[in-house]
C-alpha positions in Angstrom: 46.7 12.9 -20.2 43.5 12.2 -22.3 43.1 9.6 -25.1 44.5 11.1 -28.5 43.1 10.4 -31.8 45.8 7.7 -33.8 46.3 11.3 -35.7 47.8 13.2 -32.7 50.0 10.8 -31.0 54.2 10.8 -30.9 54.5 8.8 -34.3 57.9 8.0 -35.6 56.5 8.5 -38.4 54.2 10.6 -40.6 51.5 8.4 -41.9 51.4 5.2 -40.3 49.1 2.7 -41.1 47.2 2.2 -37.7 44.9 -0.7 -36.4 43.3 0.0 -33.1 43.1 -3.0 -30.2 41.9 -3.5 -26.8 43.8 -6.4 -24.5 41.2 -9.1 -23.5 41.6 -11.4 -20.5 42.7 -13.9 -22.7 45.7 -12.5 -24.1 47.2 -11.8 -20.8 49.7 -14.4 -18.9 50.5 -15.5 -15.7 51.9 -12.4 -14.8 48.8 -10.3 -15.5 50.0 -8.3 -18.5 49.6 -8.9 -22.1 51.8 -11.9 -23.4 54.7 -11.3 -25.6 53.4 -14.1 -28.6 50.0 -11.7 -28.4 51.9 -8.4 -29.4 53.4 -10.6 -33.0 49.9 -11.7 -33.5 48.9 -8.0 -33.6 51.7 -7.2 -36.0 51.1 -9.6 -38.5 47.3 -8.4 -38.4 48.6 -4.5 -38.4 50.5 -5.8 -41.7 47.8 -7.7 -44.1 45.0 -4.6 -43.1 48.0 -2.8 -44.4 49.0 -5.4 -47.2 45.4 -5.1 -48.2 44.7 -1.5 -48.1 47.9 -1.2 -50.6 45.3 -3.8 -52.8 47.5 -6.5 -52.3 45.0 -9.5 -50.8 46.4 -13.3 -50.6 44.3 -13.4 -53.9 46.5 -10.7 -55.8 49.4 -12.1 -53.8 48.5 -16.1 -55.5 47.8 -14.4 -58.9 51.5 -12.9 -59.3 52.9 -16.0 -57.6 54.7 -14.2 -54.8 53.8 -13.0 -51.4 56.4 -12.4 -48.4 57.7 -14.6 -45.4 58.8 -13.4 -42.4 62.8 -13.7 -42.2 63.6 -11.9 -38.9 61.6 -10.0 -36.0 63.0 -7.2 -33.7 60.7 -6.6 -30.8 61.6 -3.7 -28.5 58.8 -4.4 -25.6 58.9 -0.8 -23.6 55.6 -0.9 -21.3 53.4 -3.5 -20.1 49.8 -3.2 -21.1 46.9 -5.1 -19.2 43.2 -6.5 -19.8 41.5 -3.2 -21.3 43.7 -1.1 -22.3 43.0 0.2 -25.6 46.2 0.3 -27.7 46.9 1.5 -31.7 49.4 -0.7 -33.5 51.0 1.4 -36.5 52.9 0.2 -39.3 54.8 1.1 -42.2 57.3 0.3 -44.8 61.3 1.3 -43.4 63.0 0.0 -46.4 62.4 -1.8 -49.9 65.6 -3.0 -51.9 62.9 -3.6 -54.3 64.3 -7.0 -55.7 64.2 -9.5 -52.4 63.8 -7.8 -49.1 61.9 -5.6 -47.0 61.5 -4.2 -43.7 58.5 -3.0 -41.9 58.0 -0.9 -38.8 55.8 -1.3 -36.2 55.0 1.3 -33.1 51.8 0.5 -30.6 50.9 3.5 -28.6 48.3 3.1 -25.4 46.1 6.5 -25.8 45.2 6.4 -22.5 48.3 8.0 -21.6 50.6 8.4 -24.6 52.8 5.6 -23.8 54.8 4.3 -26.7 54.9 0.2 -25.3 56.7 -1.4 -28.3 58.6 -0.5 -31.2 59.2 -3.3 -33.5 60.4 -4.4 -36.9 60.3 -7.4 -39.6 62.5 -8.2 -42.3 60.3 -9.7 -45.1 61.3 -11.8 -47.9 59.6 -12.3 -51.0 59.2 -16.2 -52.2 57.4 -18.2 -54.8 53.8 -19.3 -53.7 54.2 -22.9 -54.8 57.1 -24.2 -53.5 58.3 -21.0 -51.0 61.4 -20.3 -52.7 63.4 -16.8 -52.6 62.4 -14.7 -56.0 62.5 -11.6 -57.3 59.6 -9.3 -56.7 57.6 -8.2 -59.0 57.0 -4.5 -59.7 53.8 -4.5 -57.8 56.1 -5.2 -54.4 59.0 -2.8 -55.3 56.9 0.2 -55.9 56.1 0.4 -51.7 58.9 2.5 -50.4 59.1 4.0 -47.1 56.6 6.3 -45.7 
């Protein structure tokens, strides 16, 4: 199969929000394929492109006193990838109770050959900036619903 735009590849959903990677040498392991800590690293950077297309930048997040922690990951790893391949990581809201919670999707797709190699997902909760505690969020949080 040839490479596929982010556009025309099997998304679970509609409009997700996608981030394009390559694997480098050095986020490989022993075994030769990417490791499993690199694969978070490129959802959490997946999530604040998102976070700040949606206009909410740690500076909007510190002005309203509330930005999200992460409360609990579910990685589903489905393919290995290795050095080069060229991979886009998707994202997008699941579910917002809109007072404390949220979950967010993830999906990487390799191009190259239409592989999905992870689906993944993180519960997010919001919390006070200063000290970290659970809050409610405000209505610029509970106004992101699912895609």
């Amino acid at each position: 199969m040839s490479a596929e735009s982010p556009q025309t590849l099997k998304w679970d959903v509609r409009y997700p929000h996608v981030l394009p990677v390559t694997v480098r040498p050095e986020d490989t392991d022993g075994m030769g394929h990417t490791n499993n800590v690199v694969y978070l690293g490129w959802l959490e950077r997946v999530a604040w492109d998102h976070s700040h297309k949606l206009g909410m930048t740690l500076d909007r997040y510190k002005a309203l006193d509330a930005g999200c922690v992460a409360r609990r990951h579910e990685l589903d790893y489905l393919a290995p990838t290795f050095v080069g391949d060229g991979l886009q990581v998707g994202t997008w809201i699941i579910e917002n109770d809109r007072r404390l919670t949220m979950w967010r999707g993830y999906q990487i797709i390799r191009p190259s050959d239409g592989k999905v190699v992870m689906r993944a997902k993180t519960q997010w909760v919001c919390v006070d900036m200063q000290h970290g505690r659970p809050r409610r969020m405000p209505p610029e949080f509970a106004v992101y619903v699912p895609a």
